[in-house]
N, C-alpha and C positions, 0 to 999 in steps of 0.2 A: 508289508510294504508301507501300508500306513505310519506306522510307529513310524518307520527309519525317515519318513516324511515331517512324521511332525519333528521327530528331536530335531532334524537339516533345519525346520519353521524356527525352531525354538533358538539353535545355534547361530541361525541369522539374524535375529532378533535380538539378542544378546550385543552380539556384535555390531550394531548399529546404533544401541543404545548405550552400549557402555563401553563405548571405541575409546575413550580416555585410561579407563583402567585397561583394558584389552592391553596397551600399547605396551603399559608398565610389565603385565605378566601373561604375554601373550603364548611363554613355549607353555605356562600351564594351562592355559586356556585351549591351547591348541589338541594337548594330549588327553583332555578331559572330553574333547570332541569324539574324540578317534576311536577314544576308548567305546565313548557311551556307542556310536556309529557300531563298535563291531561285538558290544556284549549283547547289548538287546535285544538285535534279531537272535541271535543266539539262544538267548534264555527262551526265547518265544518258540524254538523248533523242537524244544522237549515235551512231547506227547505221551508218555507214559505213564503221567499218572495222574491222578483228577489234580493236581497241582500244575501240571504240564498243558491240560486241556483247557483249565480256568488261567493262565500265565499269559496266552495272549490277550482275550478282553480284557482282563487287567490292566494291562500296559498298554493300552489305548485308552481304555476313559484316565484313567491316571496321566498321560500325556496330553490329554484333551485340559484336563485339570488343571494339570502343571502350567500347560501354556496360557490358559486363561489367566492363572492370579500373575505369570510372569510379565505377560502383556500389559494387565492393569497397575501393576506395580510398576514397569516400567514407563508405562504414560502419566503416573503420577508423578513418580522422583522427576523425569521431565516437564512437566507442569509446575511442579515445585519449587525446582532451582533454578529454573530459567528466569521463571518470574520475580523471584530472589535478588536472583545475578542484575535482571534490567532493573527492579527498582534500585539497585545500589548503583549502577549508573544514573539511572536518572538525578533519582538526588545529587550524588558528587556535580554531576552538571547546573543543576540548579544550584547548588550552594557558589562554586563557581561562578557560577552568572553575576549573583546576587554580591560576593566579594568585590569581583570586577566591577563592580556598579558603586561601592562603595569609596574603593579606591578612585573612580573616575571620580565621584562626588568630592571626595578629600581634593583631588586633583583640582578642583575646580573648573572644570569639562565638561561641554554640553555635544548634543547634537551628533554627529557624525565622530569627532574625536573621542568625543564620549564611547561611541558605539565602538571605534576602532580597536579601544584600550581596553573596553570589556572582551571583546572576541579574542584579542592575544591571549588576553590574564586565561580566558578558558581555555589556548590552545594548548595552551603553556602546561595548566594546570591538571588538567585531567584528559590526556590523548587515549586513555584508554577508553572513557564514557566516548568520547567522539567518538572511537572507530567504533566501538559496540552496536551505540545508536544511528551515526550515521545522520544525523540532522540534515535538513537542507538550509542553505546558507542563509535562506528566505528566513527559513523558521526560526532559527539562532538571532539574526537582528533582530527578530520582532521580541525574542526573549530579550535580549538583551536592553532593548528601547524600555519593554516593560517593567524590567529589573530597577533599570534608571530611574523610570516615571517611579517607581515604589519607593525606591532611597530617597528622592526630593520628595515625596510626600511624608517620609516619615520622619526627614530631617524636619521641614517644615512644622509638623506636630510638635516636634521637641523645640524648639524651638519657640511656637505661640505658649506649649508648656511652661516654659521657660519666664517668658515674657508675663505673665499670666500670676506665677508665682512672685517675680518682682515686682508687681502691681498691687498683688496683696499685702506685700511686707511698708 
């Protein structure tokens, strides 16, 4: 009864973590259940021979096994690609940000239309970073003001650069 407990933990488990391939090949996933469901206890009800006596502990620490590296293996690839998946939002948002900030700067925009022109360029630009992260509108102006304050400080730099070299010549 254990077993047929853990494979059910194990088959749950499976299916909650890997719901995206599940989708793709789910009549095989399905039948690989059903099967494991109705060989196991099977194999475990033969008593006849020191094979038949040691075939059930077997197939508990084995399933004890199984489920441990499957659990950690699956909290890692989830760990992993999650983390993944945000940071490559993140970035596209912030590179976004950062374009829109440049174009307002090109634009010659300060202030609120500045801030306006930035928020489109990212609405525009990257609607899947948005829905991913989900920003609050709060947080986005405040990037987007700081994106701004960064391109006038670095136009500025180029610029005294600039000035700095024609001085020397």
């Amino acid at each position: 009864m254990t077993t047929l407990f853990l494979i059910l933990m194990v088959t749950a488990i499976l299916f909650l973590i890997l719901r995206p391939l599940l989708r793709i090949c789910r009549p095989v996933a399905v039948a690989a259940a059903m099967f494991l469901l109705a060989a196991l206890p099977a194999a475990a009800q033969d008593v006849g021979s020191t094979w038949g006596i040691l075939m059930p502990p077997l197939l508990e620490i084995t399933s004890i096994v199984l489920l441990a590296v499957l659990t950690w293996t699956a909290a890692w690839a989830k760990r992993k690609f999650g983390i993944d998946i945000e940071a490559k939002h993140r970035d596209a948002l912030h590179s976004a940000l950062m374009s829109g900030a440049q174009l307002a700067a090109a634009r010659q925009l300060t202030g609120k239309a500045a801030v306006a022109l930035i928020l489109d360029y990212v609405r525009q630009s990257v609607p899947d970073a948005l829905a991913k992260l989900s920003p609050d509108l709060k947080i986005l102006t405040d990037l987007a003001e700081a994106k701004l304050q960064q391109t006038s400080t670095d136009r500025l730099r180029e610029a005294l650069a600039a000035a700095r070299a024609m001085a020397a010549q």
